[in-house]
N, CA, C and O atoms as CSV, one atom per row, in Angstrom:
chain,resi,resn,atom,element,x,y,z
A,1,UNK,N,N,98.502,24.968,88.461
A,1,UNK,CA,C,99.456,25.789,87.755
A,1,UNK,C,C,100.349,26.545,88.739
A,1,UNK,O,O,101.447,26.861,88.281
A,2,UNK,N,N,100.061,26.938,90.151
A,2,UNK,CA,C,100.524,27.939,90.750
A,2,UNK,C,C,101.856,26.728,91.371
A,2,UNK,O,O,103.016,27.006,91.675
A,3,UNK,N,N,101.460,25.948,91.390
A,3,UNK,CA,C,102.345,24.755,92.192
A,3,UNK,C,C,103.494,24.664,91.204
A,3,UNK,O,O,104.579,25.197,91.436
A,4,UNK,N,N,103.168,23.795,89.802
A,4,UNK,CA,C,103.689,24.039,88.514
A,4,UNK,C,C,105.072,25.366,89.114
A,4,UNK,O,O,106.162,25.379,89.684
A,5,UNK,N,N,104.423,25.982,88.715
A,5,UNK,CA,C,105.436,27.539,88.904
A,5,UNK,C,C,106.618,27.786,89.919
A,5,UNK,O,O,107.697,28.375,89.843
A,6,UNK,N,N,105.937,27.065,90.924
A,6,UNK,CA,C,106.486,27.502,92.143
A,6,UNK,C,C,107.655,26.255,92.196
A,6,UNK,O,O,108.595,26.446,92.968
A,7,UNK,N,N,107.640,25.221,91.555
A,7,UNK,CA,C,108.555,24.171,91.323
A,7,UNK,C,C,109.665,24.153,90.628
A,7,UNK,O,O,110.797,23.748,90.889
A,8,UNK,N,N,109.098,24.744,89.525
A,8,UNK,CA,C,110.019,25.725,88.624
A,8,UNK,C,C,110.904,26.241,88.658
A,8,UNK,O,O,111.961,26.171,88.032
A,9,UNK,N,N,110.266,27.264,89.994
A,9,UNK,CA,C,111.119,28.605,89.990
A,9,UNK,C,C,111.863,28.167,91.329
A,9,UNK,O,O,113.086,28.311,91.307
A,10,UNK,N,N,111.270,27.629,92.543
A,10,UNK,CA,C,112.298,26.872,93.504
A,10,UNK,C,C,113.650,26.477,92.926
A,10,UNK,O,O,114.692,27.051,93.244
A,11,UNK,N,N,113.595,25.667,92.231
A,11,UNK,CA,C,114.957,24.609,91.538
A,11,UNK,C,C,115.791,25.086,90.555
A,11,UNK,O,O,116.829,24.544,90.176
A,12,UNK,N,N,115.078,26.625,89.952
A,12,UNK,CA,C,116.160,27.715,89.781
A,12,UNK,C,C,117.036,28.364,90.579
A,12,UNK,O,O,118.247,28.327,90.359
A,13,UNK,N,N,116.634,28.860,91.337
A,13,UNK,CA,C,116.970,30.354,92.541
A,13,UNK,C,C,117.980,30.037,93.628
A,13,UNK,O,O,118.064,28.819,93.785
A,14,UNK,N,N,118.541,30.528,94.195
A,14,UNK,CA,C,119.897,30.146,95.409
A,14,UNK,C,C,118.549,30.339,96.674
A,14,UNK,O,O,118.747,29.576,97.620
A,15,UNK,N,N,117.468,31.067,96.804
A,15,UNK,CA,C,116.935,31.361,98.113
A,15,UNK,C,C,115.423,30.906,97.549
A,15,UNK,O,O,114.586,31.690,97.100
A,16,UNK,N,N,115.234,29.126,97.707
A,16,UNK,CA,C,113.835,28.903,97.226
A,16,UNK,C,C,112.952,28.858,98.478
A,16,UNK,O,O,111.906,28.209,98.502
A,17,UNK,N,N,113.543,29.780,99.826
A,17,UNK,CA,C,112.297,29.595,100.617
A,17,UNK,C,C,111.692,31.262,100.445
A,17,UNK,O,O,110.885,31.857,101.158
A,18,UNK,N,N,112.350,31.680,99.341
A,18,UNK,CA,C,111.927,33.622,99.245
A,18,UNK,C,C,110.565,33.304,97.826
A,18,UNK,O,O,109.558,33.978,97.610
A,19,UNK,N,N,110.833,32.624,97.422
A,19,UNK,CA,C,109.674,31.761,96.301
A,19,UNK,C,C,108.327,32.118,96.631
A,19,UNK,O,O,107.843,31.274,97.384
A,20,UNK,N,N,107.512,33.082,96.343
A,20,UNK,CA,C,106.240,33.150,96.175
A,20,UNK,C,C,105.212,33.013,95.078
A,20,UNK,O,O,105.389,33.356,93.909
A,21,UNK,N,N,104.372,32.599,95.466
A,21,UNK,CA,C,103.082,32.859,93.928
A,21,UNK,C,C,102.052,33.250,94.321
A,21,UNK,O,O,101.387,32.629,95.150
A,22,UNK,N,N,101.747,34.227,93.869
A,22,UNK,CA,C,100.085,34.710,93.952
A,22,UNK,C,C,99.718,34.958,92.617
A,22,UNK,O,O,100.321,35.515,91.699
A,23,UNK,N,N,98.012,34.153,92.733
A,23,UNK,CA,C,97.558,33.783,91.556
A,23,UNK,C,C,96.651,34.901,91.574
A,23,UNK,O,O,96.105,35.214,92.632
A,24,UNK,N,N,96.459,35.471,90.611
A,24,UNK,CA,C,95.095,36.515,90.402
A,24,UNK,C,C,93.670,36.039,89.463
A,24,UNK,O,O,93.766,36.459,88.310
A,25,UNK,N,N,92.702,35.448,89.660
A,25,UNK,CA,C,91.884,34.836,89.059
A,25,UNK,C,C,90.803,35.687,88.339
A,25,UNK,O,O,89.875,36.128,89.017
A,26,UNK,N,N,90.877,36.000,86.731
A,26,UNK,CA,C,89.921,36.688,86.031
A,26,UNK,C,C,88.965,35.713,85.475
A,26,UNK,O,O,89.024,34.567,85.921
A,27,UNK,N,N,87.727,36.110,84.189
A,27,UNK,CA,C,87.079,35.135,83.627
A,27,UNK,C,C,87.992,34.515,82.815
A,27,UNK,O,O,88.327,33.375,83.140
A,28,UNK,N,N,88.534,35.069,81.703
A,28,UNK,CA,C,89.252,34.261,80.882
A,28,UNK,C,C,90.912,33.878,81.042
A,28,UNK,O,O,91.539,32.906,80.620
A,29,UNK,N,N,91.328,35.017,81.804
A,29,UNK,CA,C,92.718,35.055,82.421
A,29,UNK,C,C,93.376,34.821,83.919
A,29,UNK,O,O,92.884,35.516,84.809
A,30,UNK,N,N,94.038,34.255,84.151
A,30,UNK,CA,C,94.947,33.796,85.277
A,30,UNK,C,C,96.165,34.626,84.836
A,30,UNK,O,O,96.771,34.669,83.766
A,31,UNK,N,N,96.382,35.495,86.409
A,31,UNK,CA,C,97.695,36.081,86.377
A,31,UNK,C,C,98.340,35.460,87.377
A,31,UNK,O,O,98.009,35.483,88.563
A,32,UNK,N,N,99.506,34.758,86.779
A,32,UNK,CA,C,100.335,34.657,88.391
A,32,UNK,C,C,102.103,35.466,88.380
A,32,UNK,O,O,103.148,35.511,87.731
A,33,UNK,N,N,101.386,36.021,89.699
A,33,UNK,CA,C,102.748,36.692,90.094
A,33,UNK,C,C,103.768,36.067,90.892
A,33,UNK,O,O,103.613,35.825,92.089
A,34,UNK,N,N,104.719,35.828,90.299
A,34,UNK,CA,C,106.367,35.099,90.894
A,34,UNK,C,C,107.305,36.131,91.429
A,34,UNK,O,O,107.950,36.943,90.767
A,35,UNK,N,N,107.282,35.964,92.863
A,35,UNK,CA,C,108.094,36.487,93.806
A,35,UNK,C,C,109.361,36.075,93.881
A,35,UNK,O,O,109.253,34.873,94.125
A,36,UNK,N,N,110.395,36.315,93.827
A,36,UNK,CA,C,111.867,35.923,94.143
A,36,UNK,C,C,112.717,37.030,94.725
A,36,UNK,O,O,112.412,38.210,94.554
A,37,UNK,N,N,113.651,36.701,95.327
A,37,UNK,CA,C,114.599,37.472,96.109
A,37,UNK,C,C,115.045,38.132,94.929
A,37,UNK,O,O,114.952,37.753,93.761
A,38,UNK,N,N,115.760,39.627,95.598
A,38,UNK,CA,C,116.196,40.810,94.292
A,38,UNK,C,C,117.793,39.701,93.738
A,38,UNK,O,O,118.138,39.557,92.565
A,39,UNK,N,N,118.171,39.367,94.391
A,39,UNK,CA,C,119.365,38.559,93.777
A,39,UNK,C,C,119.398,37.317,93.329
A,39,UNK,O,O,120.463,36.704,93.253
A,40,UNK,N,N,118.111,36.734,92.940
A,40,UNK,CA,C,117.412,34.861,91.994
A,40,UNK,C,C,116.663,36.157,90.876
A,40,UNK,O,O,116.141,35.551,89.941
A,41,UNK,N,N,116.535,37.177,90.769
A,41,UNK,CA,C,115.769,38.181,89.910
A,41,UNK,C,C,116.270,37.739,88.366
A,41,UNK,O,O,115.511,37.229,87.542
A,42,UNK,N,N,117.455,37.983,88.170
A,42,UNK,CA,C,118.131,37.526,86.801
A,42,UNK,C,C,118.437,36.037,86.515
A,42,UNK,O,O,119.047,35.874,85.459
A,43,UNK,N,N,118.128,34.801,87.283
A,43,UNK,CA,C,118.229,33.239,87.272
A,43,UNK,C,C,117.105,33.064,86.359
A,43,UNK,O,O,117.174,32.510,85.263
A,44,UNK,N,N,115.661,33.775,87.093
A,44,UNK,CA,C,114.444,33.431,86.513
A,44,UNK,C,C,114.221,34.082,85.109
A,44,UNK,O,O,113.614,33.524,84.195
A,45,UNK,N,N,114.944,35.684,85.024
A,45,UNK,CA,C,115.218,35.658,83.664
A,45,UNK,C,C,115.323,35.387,82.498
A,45,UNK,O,O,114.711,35.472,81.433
A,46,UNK,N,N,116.784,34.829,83.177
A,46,UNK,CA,C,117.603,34.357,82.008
A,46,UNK,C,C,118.415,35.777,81.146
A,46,UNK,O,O,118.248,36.971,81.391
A,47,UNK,N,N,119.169,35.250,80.262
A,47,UNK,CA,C,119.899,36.387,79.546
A,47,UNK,C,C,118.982,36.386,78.269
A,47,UNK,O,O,118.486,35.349,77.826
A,48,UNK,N,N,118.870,37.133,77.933
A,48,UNK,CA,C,117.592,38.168,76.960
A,48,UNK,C,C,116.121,37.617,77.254
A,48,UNK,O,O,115.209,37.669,76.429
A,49,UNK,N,N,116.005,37.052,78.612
A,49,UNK,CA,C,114.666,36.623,78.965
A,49,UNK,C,C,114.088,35.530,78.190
A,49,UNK,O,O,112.952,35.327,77.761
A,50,UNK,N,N,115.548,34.667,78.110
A,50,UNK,CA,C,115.139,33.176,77.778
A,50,UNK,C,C,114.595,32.291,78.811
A,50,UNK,O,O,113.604,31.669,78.429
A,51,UNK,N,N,115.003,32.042,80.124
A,51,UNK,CA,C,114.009,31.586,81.053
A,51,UNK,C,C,112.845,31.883,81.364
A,51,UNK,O,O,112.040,31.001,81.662
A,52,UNK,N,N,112.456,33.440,81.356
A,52,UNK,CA,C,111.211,33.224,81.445
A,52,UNK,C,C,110.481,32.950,79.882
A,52,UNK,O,O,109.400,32.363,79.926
A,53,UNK,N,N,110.845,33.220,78.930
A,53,UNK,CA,C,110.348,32.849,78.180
A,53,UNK,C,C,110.078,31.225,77.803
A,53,UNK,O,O,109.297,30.789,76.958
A,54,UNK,N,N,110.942,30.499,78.667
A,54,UNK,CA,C,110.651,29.203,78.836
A,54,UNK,C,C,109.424,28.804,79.426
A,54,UNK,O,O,108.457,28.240,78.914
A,55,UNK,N,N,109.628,29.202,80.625
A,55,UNK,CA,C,108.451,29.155,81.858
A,55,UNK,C,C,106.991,29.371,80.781
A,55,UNK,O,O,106.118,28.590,80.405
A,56,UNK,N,N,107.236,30.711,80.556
A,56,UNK,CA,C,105.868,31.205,79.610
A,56,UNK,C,C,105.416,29.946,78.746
A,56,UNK,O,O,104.282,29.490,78.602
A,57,UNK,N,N,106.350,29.615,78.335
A,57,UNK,CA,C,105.928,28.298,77.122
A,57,UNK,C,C,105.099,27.193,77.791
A,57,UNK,O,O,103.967,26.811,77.496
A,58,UNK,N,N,105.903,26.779,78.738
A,58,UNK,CA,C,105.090,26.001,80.158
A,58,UNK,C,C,103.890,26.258,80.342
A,58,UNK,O,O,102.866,25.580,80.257
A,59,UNK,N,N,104.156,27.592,80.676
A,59,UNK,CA,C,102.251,27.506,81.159
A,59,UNK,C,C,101.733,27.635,79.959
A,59,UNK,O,O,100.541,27.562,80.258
A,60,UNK,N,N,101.757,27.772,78.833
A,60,UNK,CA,C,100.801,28.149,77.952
A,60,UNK,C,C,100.680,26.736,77.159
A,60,UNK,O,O,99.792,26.594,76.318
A,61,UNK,N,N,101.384,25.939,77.384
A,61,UNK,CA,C,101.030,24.605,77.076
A,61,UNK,C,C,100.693,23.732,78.478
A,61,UNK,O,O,100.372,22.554,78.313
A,62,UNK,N,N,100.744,24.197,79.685
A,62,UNK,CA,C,99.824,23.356,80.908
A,62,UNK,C,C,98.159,23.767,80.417
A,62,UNK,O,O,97.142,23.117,80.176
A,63,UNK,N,N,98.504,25.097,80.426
A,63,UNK,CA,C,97.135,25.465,80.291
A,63,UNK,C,C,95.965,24.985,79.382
A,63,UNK,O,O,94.806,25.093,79.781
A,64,UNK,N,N,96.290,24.401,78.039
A,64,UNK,CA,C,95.353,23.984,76.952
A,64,UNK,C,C,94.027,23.217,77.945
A,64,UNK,O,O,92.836,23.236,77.636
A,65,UNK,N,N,94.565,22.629,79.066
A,65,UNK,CA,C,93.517,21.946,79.551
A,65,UNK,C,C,92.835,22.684,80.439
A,65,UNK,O,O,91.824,22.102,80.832
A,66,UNK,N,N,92.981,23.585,80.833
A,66,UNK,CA,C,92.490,24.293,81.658
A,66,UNK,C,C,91.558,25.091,81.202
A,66,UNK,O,O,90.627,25.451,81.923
A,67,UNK,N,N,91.699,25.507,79.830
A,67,UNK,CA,C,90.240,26.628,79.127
A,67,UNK,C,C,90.723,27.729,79.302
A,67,UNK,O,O,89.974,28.560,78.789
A,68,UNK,N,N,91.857,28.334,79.901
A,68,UNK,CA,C,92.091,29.804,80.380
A,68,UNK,C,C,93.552,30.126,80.052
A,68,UNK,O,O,94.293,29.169,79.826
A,69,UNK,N,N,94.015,31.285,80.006
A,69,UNK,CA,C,94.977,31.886,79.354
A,69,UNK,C,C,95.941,31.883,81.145
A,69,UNK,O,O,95.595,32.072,82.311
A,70,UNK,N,N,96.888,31.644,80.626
A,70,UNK,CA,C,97.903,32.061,82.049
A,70,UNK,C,C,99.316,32.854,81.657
A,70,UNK,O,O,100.180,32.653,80.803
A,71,UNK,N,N,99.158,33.691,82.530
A,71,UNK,CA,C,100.481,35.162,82.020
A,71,UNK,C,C,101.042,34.938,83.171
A,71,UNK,O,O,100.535,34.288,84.086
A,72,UNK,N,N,102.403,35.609,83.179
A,72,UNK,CA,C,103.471,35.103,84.299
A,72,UNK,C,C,104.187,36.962,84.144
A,72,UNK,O,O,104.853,37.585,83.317
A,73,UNK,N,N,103.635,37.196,85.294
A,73,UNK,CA,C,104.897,38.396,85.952
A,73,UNK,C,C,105.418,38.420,86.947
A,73,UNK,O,O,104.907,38.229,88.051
A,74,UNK,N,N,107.258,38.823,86.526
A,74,UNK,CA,C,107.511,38.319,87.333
A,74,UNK,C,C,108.121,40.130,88.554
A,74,UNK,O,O,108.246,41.321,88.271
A,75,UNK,N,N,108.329,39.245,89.940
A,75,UNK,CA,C,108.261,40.684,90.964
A,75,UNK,C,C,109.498,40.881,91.804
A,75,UNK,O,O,109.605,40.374,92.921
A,76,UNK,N,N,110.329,41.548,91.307
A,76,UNK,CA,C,111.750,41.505,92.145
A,76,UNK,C,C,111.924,41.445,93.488
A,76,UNK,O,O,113.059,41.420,93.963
């Protein structure tokens, strides 16, 4: 999933070597945090937070196979 993300969000952004993910691993939950430069901040967005609400959709349909919930925040 963290790869997933990071593919994602690369092939959005003007600066995909500023692209980070850190995954936070709970029992039932996976947090991953998406790093991007303060100026790819509104790409990953989107306007009324339709991209990430895309992304979100993504993982929450990668995930069915996985058994675990995955949340996406993202970190200017």
């Amino acid at each position: 999933m963290k790869e997933l993300l990071e593919r994602i969000a690369k092939a959005m952004v003007d600066s995909p070597d500023d692209v980070k993910v850190n995954e936070i691993e709970g029992e039932h939950t996976v947090v991953l945090e998406l790093s991007v430069a303060k100026s790819d901040v509104g790409k990953i967005v989107g306007r009324e937070g339709s991209h990430a609400r895309a992304i979100r959709t993504i993982l929450l349909a990668a995930s069915g196979k996985k058994g675990k919930k995955y949340t996406l925040e993202i970190i200017g």
